[in-house]
C-alpha angles and dihedrals in degrees: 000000000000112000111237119251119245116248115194119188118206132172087229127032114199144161081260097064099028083057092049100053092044089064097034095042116015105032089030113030097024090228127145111231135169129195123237131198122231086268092050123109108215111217112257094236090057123096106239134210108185105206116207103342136086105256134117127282120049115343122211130183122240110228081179094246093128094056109113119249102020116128110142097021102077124053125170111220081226081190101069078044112110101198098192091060103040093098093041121095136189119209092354087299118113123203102217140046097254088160086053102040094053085055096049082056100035095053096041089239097163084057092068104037083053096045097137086055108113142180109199084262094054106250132131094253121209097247091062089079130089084222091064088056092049083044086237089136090070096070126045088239082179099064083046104065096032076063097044077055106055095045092064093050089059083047088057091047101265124137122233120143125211112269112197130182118207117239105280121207130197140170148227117221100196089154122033088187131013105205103357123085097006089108135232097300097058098037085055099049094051087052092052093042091046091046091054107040085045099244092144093162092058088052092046090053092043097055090040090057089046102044087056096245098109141033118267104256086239112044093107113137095109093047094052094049086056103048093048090049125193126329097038127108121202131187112219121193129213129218106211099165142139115266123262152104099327104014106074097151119127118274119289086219089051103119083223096067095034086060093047092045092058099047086052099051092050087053109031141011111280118196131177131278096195116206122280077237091057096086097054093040107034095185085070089070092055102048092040085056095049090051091053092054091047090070110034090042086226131116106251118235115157131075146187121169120230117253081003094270102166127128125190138278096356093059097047103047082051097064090038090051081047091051093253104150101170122055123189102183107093095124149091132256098198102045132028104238146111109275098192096031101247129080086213135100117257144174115263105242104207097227090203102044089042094221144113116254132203092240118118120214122211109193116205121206106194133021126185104224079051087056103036103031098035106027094028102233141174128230090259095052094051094052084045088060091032081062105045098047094053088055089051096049102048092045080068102038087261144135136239107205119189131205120203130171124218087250095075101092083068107068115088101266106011100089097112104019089119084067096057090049102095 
């Protein structure tokens, strides 16, 4: 038996809510649906949600969030929300705009209307939110109500089976090597910084690397790839960018990295980690990108900004003018947490362009320089949250998706966490 489409009938039809029902209905749920206008007649075999108007099926309120060219108009008072009860519904009637509230995640919403919200790197920071202050970024509320959802379709006799995506990890790679092949001025300079500051044990390590008499801390790669063992497939990206303040990586023309990086691209996906510097000078990206492909020999498709300095819509009509069509950056680097409330991937809506892009968006949930450099946690913390959030995840049809970086054999520890990541 054929599953009915979805109709949803709607006083205005716009790119918003078209955009809405085709993440919630047609990538999520796998669901056929179609928009119709007040005048239209539903069939009688379709499944209707009647938005923002009186009519039979499912009714549910407008808030006015899918009305183009509102940005600052609309605001939810997240706090008289009760988030636990927005997909549920009594007698067909919901109390809440879901439609609605997945498009205000999804879209980022709260990041332009708090545009002149910045971090000292420039970045739209989690504590800036009044979702940080209510704790709503620790749970992917989006995934959960997709899933509500979906729950009451089975219980109206419409098929939709359960999708899950297994936790993902990836990994930055800032700096390919941490002592070997930076040169005598660098090397200089650290000796003289970790002298001073007397961190003896720093200075013993780094004249032992470069004396050839120990491995450099970094140099991780191989470590990684055991300890992750087959069948899985990380994506690994690659700062190439110019030094300065804020870029300290190995040079992108050291015959060392070129020859990693290599390796890496013929065995994993391999994406960009464009430059801090990138944000403020866009050419950098492009020309960071060109020299990555340069030396895999692969079009380069995948991004995630370093320090996660991006800011919208600027940044992501960037990657997608550079033919970037994967970004892995939806995150925080102060909280764990789901920014844009879903742990799946979903199409950027360009809020104003109104319009849907090509651009895939990858949230992550939990990073480990967030855990051990800004919260201050150990190794077994941050499995105990590890842990916690994949259950979580996959209670909603969700994903937990994890970024490392190749230092992290180095933190008292850490040095097998991958392992106990299963």
């Amino acid at each position: 038996m054929q599953n009915p489409r979805i109709f949803i009938k709607a006083l205005t039809i716009g790119p918003r809510l078209r955009y809405v029902a085709e993440e919630i209905f047609k990538r999520r749920l796998g669901l056929d649906f179609v928009l119709g206008d007040e005048s239209s007649i539903p069939p009688t075999e379709d499944f209707l949600i009647s938005y923002g108007m009186e009519s039979r099926g499912w009714i549910v309120p407008e808030s006015g969030i899918l009305k183009t060219g509102t940005l600052d108009e609309v605001k939810f008072n997240f706090a008289n929300i009760d988030f636990k009860k927005v997909a549920e519904q009594e007698d067909n009637r919901f109390n809440t705009d879901w439609l609605g509230m997945i498009f205000w995640f999804l879209s980022r919403q709260e990041e332009y209307q708090m545009k002149h919200q910045q971090d000292q790197h420039g970045r739209f920071a989690a504590h800036f939110s009044p979702l940080f202050k209510l704790d709503k970024f620790h749970f992917p509320w989006v995934d959960f109500w997709i899933d509500r959802l979906r729950e009451q379709l089975l219980d109206a006799a419409i098929l939709v089976s359960k999708q899950t995506l297994p936790p993902e990890i990836s990994f930055d790679i800032d700096h390919m090597l941490a002592y070997r092949e930076k040169g005598f001025l660098r090397n200089a300079a650290g000796l003289l910084r970790d002298g001073l500051s007397f961190q003896f044990g720093r200075v013993a390590k780094r004249l032992s690397v470069l004396a050839g008499l120990s491995t450099d801390p970094y140099e991780a790669l191989s470590e990684i790839e055991f300890q992750i063992g087959p069948g899985h497939n990380p994506a690994f990206f690659i700062w190439i960018g110019n030094y300065g303040p804020y870029d300290k990586g190995l040079s992108w023309e050291n015959p060392f990295f070129r020859r990693t990086v290599k390796l890496l691209s013929e065995k994993y996906r391999v994406g960009l980690h464009p430059s801090w510097a990138a944000l403020s000078e866009p050419g950098r990206l492009k020309a960071e990108k060109q020299r990555l492909e340069n030396i895999t020999g692969i079009q380069v498709l995948h991004n995630r900004f370093h320090y996660l300095r991006f800011r919208l819509p600027e940044s992501y009509r960037l990657l997608i003018s550079n033919g970037i069509e994967h970004d892995y950056s939806m995150g925080f680097s102060d909280t764990p947490g789901y920014r844009a409330g879903t742990g799946w991937p979903f199409y950027w809506y360009d809020l104003e362009r109104e319009e849907k892009t090509r651009l895939l968006v990858h949230p992550f949930g939990l990073m480990d320089s967030c855990a051990r450099y800004k919260l201050n946690w150990n190794a077994e913390k941050f499995l105990e949250e590890y842990k916690k959030m994949k259950s979580a995840a996959a209670a909603v049809s969700g994903r937990l998706h994890v970024v490392m970086h190749n230092e992290f054999g180095t933190w008292k520890g850490w040095e097998q966490i991958l392992r106990q990541m299963d």
